[in-house]
C-alpha positions in Angstrom: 0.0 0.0 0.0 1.0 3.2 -0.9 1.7 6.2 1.8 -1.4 7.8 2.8 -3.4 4.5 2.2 -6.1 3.6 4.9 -6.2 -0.1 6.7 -9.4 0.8 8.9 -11.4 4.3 9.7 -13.2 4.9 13.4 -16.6 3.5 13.3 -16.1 0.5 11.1 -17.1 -2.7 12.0 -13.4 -4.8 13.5 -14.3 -7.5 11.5 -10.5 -8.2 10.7 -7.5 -8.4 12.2 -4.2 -7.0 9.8 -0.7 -7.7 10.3 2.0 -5.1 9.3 4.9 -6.5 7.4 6.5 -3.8 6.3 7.0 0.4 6.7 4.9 2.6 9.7 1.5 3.3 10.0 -0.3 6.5 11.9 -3.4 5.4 14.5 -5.8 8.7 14.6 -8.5 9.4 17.0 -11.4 11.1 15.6 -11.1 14.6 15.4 -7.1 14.9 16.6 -4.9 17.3 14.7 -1.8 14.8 15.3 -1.3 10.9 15.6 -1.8 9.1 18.7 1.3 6.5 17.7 3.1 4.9 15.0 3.3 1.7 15.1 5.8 -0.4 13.0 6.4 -3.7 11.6 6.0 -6.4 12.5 2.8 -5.9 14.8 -1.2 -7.1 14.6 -3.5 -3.8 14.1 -7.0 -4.1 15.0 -7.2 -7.0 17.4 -8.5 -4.9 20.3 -12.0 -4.6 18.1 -11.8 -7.7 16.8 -12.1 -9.8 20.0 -14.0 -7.4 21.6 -16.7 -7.0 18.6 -16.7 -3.3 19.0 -16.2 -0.7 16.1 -13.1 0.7 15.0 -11.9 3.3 17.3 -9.3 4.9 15.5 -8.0 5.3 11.9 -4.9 3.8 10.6 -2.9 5.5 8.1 -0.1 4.5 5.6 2.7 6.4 7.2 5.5 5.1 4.8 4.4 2.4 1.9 3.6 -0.4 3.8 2.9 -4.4 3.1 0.1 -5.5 5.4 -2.2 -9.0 5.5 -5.4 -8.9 5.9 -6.5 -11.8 8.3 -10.5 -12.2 8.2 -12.3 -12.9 11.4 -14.3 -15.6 10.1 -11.8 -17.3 9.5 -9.6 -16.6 12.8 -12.8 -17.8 14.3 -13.0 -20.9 12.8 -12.2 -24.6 14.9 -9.6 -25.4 12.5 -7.8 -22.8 12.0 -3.8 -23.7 12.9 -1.0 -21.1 12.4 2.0 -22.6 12.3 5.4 -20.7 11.6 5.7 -23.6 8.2 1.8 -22.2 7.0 2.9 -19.1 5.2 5.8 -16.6 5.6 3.6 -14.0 6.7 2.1 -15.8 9.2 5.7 -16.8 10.4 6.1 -13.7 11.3 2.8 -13.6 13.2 4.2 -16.6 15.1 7.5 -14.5 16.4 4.9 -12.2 17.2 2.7 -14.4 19.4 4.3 -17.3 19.9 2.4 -18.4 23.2 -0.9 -17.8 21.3 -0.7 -20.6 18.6 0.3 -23.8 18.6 1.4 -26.5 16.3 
């Protein structure tokens, strides 16, 4: 994604969870002239909302490009869903991330 580009706005339903590969991102409150925090990769964005099925509460902006996946919450949800750091590259990464949270 390109700088500038948007992952998630305030208000929208968390109805994913993305992880950041690559480059920085900007979390905005609603109505705040400056960011709250940058995060950078690797990190999980929108989590928070996604376990607690609330909205969005901020907005996430592209600081520099960035490479993010997009992991639906469906399918986080589902019985046999298995990350294991062999299933994908990206989701290696989520593995280093959370290693206690997923098993193989």
């Amino acid at each position: 994604m390109r700088r500038g580009a948007v992952l998630m706005c305030v208000g929208e339903p968390s109805d994913r969870v993305f992880l950041l590969i690559e480059g920085q991102v900007e979390v905005w409150l609603e109505g705040d002239s400056e960011p709250i925090a940058v995060r950078e990769a690797p990190t999980v964005l929108g989590e928070v909302g996604w376990v607690l099925q609330a909205p969005r509460s901020a907005t996430v902006q592209a600081r520099t490009p960035v490479q993010a996946l997009s992991l639906d919450g469906a399918w986080l949800k589902r019985p046999t869903c298995r990350v294991t750091p062999r299933s994908c590259a990206s989701c290696g990464t989520l593995w280093r991330i959370w290693p206690s949270d997923f098993t193989g």
